[in-house]
N, C-alpha and C positions, 0 to 999 in steps of 0.2 A: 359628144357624139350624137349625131342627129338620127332621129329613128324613124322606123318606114313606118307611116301610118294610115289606115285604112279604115273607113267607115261602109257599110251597106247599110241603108236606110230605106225610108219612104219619106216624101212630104209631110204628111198629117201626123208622124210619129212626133210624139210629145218627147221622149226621151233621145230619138236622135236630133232631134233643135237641142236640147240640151248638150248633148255630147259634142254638136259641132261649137255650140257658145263657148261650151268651159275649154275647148282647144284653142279657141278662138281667145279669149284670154289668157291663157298661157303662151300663145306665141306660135303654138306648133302648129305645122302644115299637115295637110291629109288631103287623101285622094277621096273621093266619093261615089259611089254607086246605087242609084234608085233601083232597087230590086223589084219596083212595082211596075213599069216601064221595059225593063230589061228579064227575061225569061234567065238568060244565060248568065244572069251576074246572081239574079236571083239563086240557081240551082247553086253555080258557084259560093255563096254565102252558106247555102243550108249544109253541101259536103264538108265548107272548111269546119261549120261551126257543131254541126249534128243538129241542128235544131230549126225553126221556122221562124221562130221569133228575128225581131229588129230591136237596137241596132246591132249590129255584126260588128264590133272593131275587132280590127287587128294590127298590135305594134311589134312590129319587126314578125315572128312566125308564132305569138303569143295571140289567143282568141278568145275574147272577151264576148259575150252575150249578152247587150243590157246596158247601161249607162253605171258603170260600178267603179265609181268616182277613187278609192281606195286602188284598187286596183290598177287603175289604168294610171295612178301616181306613181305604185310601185312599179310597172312598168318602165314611165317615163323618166326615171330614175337610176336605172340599169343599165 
């Protein structure tokens, strides 16, 4: 089953290059949104996620804050 995935990031983030890499090796697709650029995807990340930090994922309606490798397996798992 293929799962909806989403990233909010920034350029210069150190942990969203990682989160797109390690998708990027497992195969999975993801939409992406530079919250730095964007005012509206920005606000959009911080209501789904409650927080400011990056990266924002989200697989399927599950929100992940952070590059949290364990997680986003169990996730992609499910």
């Amino acid at each position: 089953m293929k799962k909806e995935v989403v990233i909010y990031g920034m350029d210069t983030c150190h942990y969203c290059h990682l989160a797109k890499e390690y998708f990027g090796e497992k195969g999975v697709e993801y939409e992406e949104y530079d919250v730095m650029g964007d005012p509206d995807r920005r606000r959009e990340a911080q209501e789904r996620s409650g927080q400011m930090g990056v990266p924002v994922i989200i697989i399927d309606d599950e929100v992940i804050v952070g590059f949290v490798r364990e997680k986003i397996d169990q996730l992609l798992e499910t």
